[in-house]
C-alpha positions in Angstrom: 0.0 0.0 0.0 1.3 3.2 -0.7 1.2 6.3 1.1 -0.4 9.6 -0.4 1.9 11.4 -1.0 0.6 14.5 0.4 0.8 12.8 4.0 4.4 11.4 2.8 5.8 15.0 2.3 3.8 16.1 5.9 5.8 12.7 7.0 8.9 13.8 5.6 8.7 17.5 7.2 8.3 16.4 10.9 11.2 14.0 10.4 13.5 16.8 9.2 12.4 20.3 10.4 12.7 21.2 14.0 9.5 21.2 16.3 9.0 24.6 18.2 6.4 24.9 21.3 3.5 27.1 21.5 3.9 30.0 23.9 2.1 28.1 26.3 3.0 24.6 27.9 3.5 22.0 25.2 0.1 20.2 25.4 -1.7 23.5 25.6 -2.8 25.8 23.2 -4.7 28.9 24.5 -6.7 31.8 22.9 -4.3 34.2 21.6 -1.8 31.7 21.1 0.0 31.0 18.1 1.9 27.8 17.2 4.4 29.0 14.6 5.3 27.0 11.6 6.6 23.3 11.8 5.3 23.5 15.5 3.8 21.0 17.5 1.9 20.2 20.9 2.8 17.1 21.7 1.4 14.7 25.4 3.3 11.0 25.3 3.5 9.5 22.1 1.1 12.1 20.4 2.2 15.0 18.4 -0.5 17.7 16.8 1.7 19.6 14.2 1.3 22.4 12.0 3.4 22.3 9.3 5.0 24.7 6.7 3.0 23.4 3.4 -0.4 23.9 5.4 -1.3 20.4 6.8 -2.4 20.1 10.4 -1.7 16.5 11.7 -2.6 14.8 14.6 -0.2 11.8 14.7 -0.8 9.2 18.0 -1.6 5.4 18.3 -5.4 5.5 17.9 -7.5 7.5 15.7 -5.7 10.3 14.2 -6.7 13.7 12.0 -5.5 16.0 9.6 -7.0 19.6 8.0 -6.5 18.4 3.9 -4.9 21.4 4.0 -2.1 20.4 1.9 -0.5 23.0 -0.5 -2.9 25.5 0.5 0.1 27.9 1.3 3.6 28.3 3.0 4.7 29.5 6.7 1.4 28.3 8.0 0.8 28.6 11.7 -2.0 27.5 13.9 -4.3 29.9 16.6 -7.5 29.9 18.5 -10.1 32.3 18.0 -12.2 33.6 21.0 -15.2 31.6 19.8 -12.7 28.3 20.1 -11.9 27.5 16.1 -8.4 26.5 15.2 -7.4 28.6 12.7 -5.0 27.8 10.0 -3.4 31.1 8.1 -0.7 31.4 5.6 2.6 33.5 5.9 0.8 36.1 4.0 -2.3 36.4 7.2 -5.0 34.4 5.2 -7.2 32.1 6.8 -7.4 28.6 4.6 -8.7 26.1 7.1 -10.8 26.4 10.3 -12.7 23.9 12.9 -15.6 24.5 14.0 -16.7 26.7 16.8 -18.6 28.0 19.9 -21.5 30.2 19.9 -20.3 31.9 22.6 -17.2 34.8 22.7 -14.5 34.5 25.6 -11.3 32.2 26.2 -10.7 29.0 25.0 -8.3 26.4 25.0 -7.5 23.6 23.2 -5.8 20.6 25.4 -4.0 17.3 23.6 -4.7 14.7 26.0 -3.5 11.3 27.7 -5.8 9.0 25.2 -3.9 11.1 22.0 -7.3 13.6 21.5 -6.9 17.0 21.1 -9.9 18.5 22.5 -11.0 22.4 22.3 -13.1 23.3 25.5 -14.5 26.3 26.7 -15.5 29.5 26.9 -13.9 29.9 30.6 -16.5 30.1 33.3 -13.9 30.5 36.3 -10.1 31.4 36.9 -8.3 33.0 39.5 -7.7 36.0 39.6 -4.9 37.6 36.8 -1.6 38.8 38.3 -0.9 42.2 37.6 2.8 41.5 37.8 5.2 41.9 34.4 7.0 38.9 35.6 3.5 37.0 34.8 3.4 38.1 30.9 3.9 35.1 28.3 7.3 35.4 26.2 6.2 34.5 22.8 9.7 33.3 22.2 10.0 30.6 24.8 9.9 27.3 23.1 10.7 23.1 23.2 8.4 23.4 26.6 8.5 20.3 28.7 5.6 18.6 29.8 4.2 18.8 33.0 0.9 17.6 34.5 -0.7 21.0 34.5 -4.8 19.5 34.0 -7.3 18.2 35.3 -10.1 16.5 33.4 -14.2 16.5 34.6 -14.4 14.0 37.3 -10.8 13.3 37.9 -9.9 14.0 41.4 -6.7 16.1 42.8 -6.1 14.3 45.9 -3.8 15.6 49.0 -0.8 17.0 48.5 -0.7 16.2 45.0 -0.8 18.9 42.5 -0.6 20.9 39.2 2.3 22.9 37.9 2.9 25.1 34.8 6.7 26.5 35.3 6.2 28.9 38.3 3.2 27.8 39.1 1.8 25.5 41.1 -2.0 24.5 42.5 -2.0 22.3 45.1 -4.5 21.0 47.8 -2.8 21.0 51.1 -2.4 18.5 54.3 -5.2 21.3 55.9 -7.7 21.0 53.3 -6.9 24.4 51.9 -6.6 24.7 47.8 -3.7 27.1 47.0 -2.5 28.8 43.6 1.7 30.0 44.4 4.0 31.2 42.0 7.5 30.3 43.1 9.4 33.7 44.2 6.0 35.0 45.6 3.9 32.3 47.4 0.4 32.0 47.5 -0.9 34.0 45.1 -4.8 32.9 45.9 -6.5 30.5 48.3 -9.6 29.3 48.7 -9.6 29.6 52.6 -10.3 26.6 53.8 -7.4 25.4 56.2 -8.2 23.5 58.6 -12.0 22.9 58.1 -11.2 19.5 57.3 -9.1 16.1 56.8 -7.9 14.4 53.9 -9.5 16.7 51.7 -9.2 16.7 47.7 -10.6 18.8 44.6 -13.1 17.1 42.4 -14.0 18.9 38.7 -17.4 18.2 37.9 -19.1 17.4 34.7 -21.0 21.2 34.9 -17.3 22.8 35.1 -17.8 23.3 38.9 -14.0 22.5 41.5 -14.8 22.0 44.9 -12.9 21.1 47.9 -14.3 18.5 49.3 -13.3 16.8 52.9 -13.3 12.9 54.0 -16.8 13.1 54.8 -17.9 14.5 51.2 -18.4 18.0 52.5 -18.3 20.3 50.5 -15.9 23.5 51.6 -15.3 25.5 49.0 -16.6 25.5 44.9 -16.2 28.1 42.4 -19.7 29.6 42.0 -20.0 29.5 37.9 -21.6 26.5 36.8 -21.9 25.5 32.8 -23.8 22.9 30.9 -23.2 19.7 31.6 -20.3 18.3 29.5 -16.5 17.7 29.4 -14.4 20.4 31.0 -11.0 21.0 31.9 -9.1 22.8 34.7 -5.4 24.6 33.4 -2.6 25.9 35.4 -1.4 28.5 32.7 1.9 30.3 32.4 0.2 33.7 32.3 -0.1 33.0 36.3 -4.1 32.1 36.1 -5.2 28.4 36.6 -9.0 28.6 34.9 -12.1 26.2 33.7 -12.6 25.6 30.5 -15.3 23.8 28.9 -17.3 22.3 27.6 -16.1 20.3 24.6 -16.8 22.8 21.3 -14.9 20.3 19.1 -12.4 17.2 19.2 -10.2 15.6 16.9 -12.1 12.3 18.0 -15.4 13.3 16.4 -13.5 13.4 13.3 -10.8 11.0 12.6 -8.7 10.1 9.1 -7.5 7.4 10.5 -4.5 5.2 12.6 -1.9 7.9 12.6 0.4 6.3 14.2 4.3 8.8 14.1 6.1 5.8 14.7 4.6 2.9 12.2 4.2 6.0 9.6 7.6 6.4 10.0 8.9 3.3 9.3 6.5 2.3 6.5 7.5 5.8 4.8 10.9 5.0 4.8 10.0 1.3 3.2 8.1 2.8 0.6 10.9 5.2 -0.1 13.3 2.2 -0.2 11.1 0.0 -2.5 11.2 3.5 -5.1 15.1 3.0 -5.6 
């Protein structure tokens, strides 16, 4: 069987052309963001690249995607509007592929998770507060990001002293129940004020977009007060010094799939097919 040879050449460019990060952490791609040419958000073995000829491919071990955007133009990169659509432009500005998005205007965020989807959630319905701080602005240069466990999915729970970090910062439920958001030179940054109203405690995200602190005895002693739809949603400890809820789920790369798009097998059977050519 041989490859098209469209998705051969996109093979052939992430083999050979360097794989800059977004400005965010490197399974994250926010509103305003912009993953630059050849770039890539990438969780385990899964890799979500934009690359120069225009194709946006979701490589992992399961279902995978691309745009058909092939040719469409050069120096492409890849943002997200504030109504959650991915937008493909060319090195020239224009707009040649987008997915499809909310009704609603606000912050977004698409998240490339542990099962290889890339997921777009939002708007946000609940963040802490922003940091007025120059040290918390986003340096568009910063790239090759490494990954950190900086979510936390609908119904997943974030149990005592475990937590979620995005370079400086860091949400964590303490030993005495209280939910705190630090940023490394300054400490806590915001709380939810509930130390020592409780034992054992952890932080549950519900599938309405609602984190609570919850105690051993399934009280309830603290939730943020905005509540969505029910549906997928995601809580992100973002660079810009905010950990926020997104959600819920305005498109995924799972509702849509071209197929097994697996880097790895791709890889090797490229180079096979190349070798049977000689």
């Amino acid at each position: 069987m041989t490859l098209p040879t469209p998705l051969l050449l996109s093979l052939l460019s992430l083999i050979l052309l360097p794989s800059p990060s977004a400005a965010n952490e490197g399974n994250i791609l926010a509103t305003g963001d912009i993953l630059p040419t050849d770039g890539q958000l990438s969780y385990k073995d899964a890799a979500f690249v934009i690359q120069g000829d225009c194709n946006l491919i979701l490589y992992n071990k399961a279902n995978g995607f691309q745009s058909n955007t092939h040719g469409f133009g050069t120096n492409c990169t890849l943002t997200l509007s504030d109504h959650g659509q991915l937008l493909i432009k060319d090195g020239q500005g224009l707009q040649v592929w987008s997915s499809p998005g909310g009704s609603k205007k606000g912050k977004y965020v698409a998240v490339l998770g542990p099962d290889g989807i890339l997921n777009v959630f939002g708007p946000s319905i609940w963040s802490t507060p922003p940091l007025s701080s120059p040290s918390a602005a986003i340096d568009a240069e910063l790239s090759n990001l490494r990954l950190v466990r900086n979510v936390l999915f609908s119904s997943q729970i974030l149990r005592e002293n475990s937590k979620l970090t995005s370079r400086d910062y860091t949400l964590e439920i303490t030993e005495d129940c209280n939910l705190e958001f630090t940023k490394a030179s300054v400490g806590v940054v915001w709380q939810s004020e509930t130390k020592g109203k409780g034992r054992h405690c952890f932080v549950r995200l519900d599938d309405h977009g609602r984190l609570a602190v919850v105690n051993d005895r399934y009280k309830f002693l603290w939730w943020s007060k905005q509540e969505g739809v029910e549906g997928e949603y995601v809580l992100v400890v973002q660079i810009n010094g905010q950990a926020a809820v997104y959600g819920p789920v305005v498109w995924s790369t799972g509702s849509c799939c071209f197929g097994n798009l697996d880097r790895f097998a791709l890889r090797v059977s490229g180079f096979n097919k190349l070798e049977e050519g000689k």
